[in-house]
N, C-alpha and C positions, 0 to 999 in steps of 0.2 A: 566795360568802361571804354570809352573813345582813347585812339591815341593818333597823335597828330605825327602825320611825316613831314618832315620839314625839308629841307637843302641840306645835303650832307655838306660837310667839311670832307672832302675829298684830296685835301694835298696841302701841303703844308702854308702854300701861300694862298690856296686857293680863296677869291672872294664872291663868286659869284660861278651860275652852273645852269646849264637851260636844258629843259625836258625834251630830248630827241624823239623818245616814243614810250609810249604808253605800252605797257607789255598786256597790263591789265586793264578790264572798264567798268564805268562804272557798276555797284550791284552783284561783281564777281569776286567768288571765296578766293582768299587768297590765305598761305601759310606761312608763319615765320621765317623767314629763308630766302622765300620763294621772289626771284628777280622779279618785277612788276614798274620800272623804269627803265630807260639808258640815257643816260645824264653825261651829257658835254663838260667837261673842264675847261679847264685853259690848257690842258697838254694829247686828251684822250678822251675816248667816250668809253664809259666804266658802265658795269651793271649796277645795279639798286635794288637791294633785297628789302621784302617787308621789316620791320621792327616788329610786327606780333601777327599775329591768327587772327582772322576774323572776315568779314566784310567789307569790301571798297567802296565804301559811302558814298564818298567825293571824289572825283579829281578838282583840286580849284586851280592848279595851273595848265594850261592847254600846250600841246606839240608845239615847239619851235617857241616858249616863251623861256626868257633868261630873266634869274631872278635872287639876291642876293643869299650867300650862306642864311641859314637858318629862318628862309620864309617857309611858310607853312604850303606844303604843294600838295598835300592829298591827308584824309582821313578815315580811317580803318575802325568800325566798331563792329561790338556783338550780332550779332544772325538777328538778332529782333530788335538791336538798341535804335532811337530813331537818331537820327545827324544832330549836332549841339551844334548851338549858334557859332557862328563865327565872328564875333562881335569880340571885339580885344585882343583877338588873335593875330599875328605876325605876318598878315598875308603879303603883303608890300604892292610896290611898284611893279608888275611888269611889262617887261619888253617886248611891246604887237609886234616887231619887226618876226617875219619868218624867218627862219634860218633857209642859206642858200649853199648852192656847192662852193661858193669862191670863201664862204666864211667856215668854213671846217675843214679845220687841217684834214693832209692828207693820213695822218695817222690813223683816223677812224675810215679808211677807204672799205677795210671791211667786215662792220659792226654787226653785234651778232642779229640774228633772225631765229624767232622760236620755229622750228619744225614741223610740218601742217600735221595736226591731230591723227590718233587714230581711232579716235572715234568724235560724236556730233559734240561733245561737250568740252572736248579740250579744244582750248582758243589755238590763232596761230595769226602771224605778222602778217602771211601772205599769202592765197590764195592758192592751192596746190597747184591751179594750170597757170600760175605765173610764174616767171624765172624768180629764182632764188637771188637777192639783191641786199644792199645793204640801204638803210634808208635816207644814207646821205648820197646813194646812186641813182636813185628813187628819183630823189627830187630834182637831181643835177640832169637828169634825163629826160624827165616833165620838162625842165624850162628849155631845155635845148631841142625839145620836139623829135626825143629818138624813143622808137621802139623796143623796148630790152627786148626781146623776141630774135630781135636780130644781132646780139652781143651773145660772145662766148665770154661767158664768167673764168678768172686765172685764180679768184681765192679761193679759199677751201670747198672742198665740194661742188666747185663749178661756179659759188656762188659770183657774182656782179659786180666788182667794186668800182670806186669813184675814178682809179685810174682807166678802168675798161672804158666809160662813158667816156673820158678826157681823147682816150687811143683812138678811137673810135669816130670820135668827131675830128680830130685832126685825121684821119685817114678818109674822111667823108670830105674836108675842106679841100678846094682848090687851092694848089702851094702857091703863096705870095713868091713874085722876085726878093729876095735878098733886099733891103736899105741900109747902107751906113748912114750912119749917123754919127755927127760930135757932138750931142745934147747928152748931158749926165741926167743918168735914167735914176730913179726915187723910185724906190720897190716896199710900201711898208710893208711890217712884216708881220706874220701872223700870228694868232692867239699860242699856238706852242711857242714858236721864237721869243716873242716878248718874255713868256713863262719862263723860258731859259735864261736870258738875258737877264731878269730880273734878281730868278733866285742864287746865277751865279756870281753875279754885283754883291749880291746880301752877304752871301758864303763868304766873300775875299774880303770884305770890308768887316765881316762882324767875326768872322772865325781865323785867328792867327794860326795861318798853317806853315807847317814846317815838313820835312821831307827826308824820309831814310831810303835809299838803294842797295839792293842785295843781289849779286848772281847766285844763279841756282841750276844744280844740275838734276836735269829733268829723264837724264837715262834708262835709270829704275825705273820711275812713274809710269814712261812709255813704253817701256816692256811689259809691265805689268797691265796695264790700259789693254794692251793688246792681247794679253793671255786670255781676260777677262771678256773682253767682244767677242773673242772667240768661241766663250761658251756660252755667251747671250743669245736670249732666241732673235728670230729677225724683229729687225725695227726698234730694239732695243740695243742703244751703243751709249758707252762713256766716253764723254769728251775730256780733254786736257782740263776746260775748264770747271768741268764736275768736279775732279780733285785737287783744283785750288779751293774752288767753296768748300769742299769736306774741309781740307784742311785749317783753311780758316776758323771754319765752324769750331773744330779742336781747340785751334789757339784761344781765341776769343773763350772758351771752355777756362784755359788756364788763365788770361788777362782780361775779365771781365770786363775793365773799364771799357775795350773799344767796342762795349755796345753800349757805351754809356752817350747821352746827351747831359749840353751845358744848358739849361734853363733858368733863368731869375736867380742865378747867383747859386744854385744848386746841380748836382751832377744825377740825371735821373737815369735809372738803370732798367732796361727791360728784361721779365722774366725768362723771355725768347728769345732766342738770335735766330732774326730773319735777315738771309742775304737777299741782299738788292743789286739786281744784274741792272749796267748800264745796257739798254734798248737802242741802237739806231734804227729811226722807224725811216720814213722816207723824209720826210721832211723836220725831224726833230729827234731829241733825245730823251728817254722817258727812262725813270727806275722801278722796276717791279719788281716784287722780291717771293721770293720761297721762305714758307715761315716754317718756323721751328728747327731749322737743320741741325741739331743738336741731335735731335732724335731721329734722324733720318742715315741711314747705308749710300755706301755711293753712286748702286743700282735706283735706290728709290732719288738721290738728288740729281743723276740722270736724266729721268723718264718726268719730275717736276720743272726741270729748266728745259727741256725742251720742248712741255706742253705749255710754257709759261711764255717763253719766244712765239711760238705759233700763236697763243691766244691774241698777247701783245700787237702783233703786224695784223690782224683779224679783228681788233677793235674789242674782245669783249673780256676787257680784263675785270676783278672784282674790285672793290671798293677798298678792300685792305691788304690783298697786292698791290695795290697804285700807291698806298700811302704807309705800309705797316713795315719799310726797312728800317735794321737797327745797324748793319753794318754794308759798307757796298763795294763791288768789284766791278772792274771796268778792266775787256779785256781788247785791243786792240791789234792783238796778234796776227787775227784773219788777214788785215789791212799790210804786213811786214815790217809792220812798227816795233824797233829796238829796243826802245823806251820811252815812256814819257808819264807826267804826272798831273792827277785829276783833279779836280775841284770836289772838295765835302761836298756832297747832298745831305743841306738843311734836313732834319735836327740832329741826322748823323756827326758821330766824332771822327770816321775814319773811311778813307777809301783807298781799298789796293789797284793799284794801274798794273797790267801785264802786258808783255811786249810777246812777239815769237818765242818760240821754240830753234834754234838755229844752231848749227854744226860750228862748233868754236873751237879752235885752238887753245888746250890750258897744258897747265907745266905740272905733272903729278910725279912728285919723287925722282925731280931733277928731268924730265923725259917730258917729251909734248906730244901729249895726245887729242885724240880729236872726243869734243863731249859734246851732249846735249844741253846747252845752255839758256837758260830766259832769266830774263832782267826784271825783278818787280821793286816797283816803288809805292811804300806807304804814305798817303798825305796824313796828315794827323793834326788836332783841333787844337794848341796848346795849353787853352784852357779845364782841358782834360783827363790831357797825358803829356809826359815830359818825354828826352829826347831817349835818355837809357831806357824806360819800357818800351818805345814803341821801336828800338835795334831787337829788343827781347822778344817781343811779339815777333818781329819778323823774320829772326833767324829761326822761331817755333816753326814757323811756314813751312822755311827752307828746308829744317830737320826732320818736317815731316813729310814733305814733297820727295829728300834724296832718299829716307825710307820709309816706302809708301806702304810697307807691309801695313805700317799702324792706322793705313783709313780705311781699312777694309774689316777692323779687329768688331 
């Protein structure tokens, strides 16, 4: 039986999504799983895995066409079934405009590329004797009339990104003199910023948030952190913020609700607690989360946030990474930031904001010692959770951050 791929729903507000590339063409077996798009949002370009086994009938939507959630862009049947009419089907409206480099965030500068085959039967994006590129560098390079041959790729692997092409022609251009100017310059802004701007308007207007602060002494935690890299092999480290998300994970174990969302007058609760790391990409802010950390050691939510980072600045995150957070952290600390407090990420009920790590002055048993202290503040949804659970949730944190023995149990 045919089944039809349609426009994921890719993000909560998401309404519309354009086919960056074809991984697959038509005619080729493809398996349930298996990536065969990368589809543009409004914040990122995510992969697109088939919905069943079978055949690649169809493509009916072409590279570089935008087209609203739930149209129909490609059809997958049996090894012998012939294509069913398309006649009633959802194909829509789309968009001839080609997609260019000034119209895709710099977030997806470097989207994945399938790896050239090794053998004559496995597909691949790109040509073995061409540089390795992402295909939004591809094209920003076509119109600009530069050779990738001649760029050294900074993304993973060597590969090409959009900012290389950009470096590259500004180091090719003859420098302009300087102009001031008093003319107020109009910058619109692009498909992620709007995305932000929107969904954080929605969050403050539709989610009464309210606000708990706690210090926390992080001296245990960091002694222990350090025991423990010490006996990690190389390339494998725990960061501070690995044993916020354990710990969280914990808590959220004993206070269900803050993986709860408020929907149609109802509190929906998910099976999983997936944390959702706030991303600063280069030019936006994205949430991609590690699913399940209930069931996960602080080795293994390590070695997942820090391939989930990397994937994240590399463009090729999945479809329910980008959209599948049920509680989120946002850590500002790298920055020297003391505190400060986040905005919900819709459909989220809760987001913990963390500041540094910093050498503070406290008063223990009459005497002033020097500790390790960081500031975290919980935003919380009020339609969810009141003010005494979510002090309880968060001194859970703290009790279990000053003893860290319990995230390692």
């Amino acid at each position: 039986m045919a089944t039809s791929i349609e426009m994921p729903q890719m993000g909560f507000d998401m309404q519309e999504g354009t086919v960056v590339k074809w991984r697959k063409t038509e005619g080729d077996e493809v398996t349930r799983g298996e990536v065969i798009a990368e589809i543009e949002t409004d914040k990122a370009v995510v992969e697109m895995e088939a919905y069943a086994s079978g055949i690649l009938k169809k493509l009916v939507v072409e590279e570089g066409q935008t087209v609203p959630v739930g149209t129909l862009i490609a059809i997958i049947t049996a090894p012998n079934e012939d294509l069913p009419s398309l006649d009633g089907m959802n194909i829509g409206a789309v968009d001839p405009q080609p997609i260019t480099g000034s119209d895709i965030q710099s977030a997806d500068t470097a989207v994945s590329q399938s790896e050239p085959g090794t053998t004559d039967t496995k597909k691949s994006s790109q040509s073995s004797a061409e540089p390795r590129s992402s295909p939004i560098a591809r094209r920003l390079a076509k119109e600009l009339g530069i050779d990738l041959s001649n760029i050294s790729g900074t993304g993973p692997g060597g590969r090409i990104t959009e900012a290389d092409i950009n470096a590259h022609s500004d180091a090719s251009s003859t420098p302009a003199s300087p102009v001031v100017s008093d003319r107020i310059e109009r910058l619109p802004l692009s498909k992620m910023r709007q995305a932000i701007a929107n969904s954080t308007i929605r969050s403050k207007r539709d989610a009464p948030h309210f606000y708990v602060t706690m210090e926390i002494d992080m001296g245990k935690s960091i002694d222990m952190r350090r025991e423990m890299n010490n006996d990690l092999p190389k390339g494998v480290r725990i960061s501070v913020n690995d044993l916020i998300i354990k710990a969280c994970a914990l808590a959220i174990v004993k206070f269900p609700n803050f993986n709860a969302s408020y929907q149609d007058n109802q509190l929906i609760k998910s099976p999983n607690i997936n944390i959702g790391l706030a991303i600063a990409l280069e030019q936006g802010l994205i949430i991609a989360s590690i699913p399940r950390c209930e069931n996960k050691g602080l080795v293994d939510i390590a070695q997942a946030s820090k391939d989930l980072i990397e994937r994240a600045n590399d463009g090729t995150l999945k479809a329910d990474e980008y959209t599948g957070s049920t509680f989120t952290i946002s850590n500002l600390g790298m920055y020297d930031v003391d505190s400060f407090s986040a905005i919900i990420y819709p459909p989220n009920a809760a987001v913990v904001a963390v500041g540094a790590v910093k050498d503070s002055a406290v008063v223990r048993e009459r005497e002033v010692v020097v500790a390790k202290m960081m500031k975290a503040t919980i935003s919380v949804d009020h339609r969810v959770v009141d003010g005494a659970e979510a002090a309880q949730f968060l001194r859970e944190v703290k009790k279990l951050l000053q003893n860290p023995d319990s995230l390692v149990v």
